[in-house]
N, C-alpha and C positions, 0 to 999 in steps of 0.2 A: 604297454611299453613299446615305443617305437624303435624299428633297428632299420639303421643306413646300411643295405649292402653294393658291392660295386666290384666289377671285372678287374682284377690289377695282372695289367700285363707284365709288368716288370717282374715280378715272384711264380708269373705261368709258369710251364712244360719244365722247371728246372726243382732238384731237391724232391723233397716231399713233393711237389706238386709235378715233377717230371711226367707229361703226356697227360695234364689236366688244367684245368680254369682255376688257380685260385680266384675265389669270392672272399674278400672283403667285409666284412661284417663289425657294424660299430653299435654296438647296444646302448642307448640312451633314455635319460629316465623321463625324457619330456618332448612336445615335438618342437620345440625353441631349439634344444640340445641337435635334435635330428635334423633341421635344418640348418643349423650350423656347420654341420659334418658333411651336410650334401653340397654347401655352398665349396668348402672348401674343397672335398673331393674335386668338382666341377672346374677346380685351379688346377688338378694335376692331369699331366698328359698319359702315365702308366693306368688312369683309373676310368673306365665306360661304365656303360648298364646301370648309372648310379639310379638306386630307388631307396625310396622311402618305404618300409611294411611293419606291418603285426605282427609278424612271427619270426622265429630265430629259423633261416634256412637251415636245409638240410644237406649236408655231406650225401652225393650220389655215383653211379658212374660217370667218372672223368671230371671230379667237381672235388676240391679242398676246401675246406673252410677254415679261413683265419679270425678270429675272433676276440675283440676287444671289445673294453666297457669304454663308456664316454669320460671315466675318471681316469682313465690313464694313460692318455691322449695328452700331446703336449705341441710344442711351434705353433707350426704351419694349420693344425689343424682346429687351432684355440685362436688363432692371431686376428 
């Protein structure tokens, strides 16, 4: 199972992620799905680091992880 993760500046160093990297994480059940999600990430300016991987990252120091499936994803990221 492929997951799209990606740096989102816009949700960093504030909230739960106050003085860390939100990572981005889109789990999908196919790599159609996965590259759908990178395509569109690659539209938004809040979103770098975009990859394609195997594994669901890992919460570390100075790292949140936000984590959606590709079913509950909707606009911009389906459009």
């Amino acid at each position: 199972m492929p997951y799209v993760r990606m740096n989102d500046s816009f949700f960093s160093g504030w909230g739960d992620a106050k003085g860390k990297t939100n990572v981005y994480v889109v789990e999908c059940d196919d790599d159609e799905q996965a590259e759908q999600i990178k395509e569109a990430a690659e539209q938004r300016p809040e979103m770098s680091d975009i990859q394609i991987v195997d594994d669901m990252p890992e919460e570390h120091s100075g790292v949140i992880i936000t984590h959606r499936h590709y079913d509950e994803l909707s606009g911009p990221w389906k459009a």
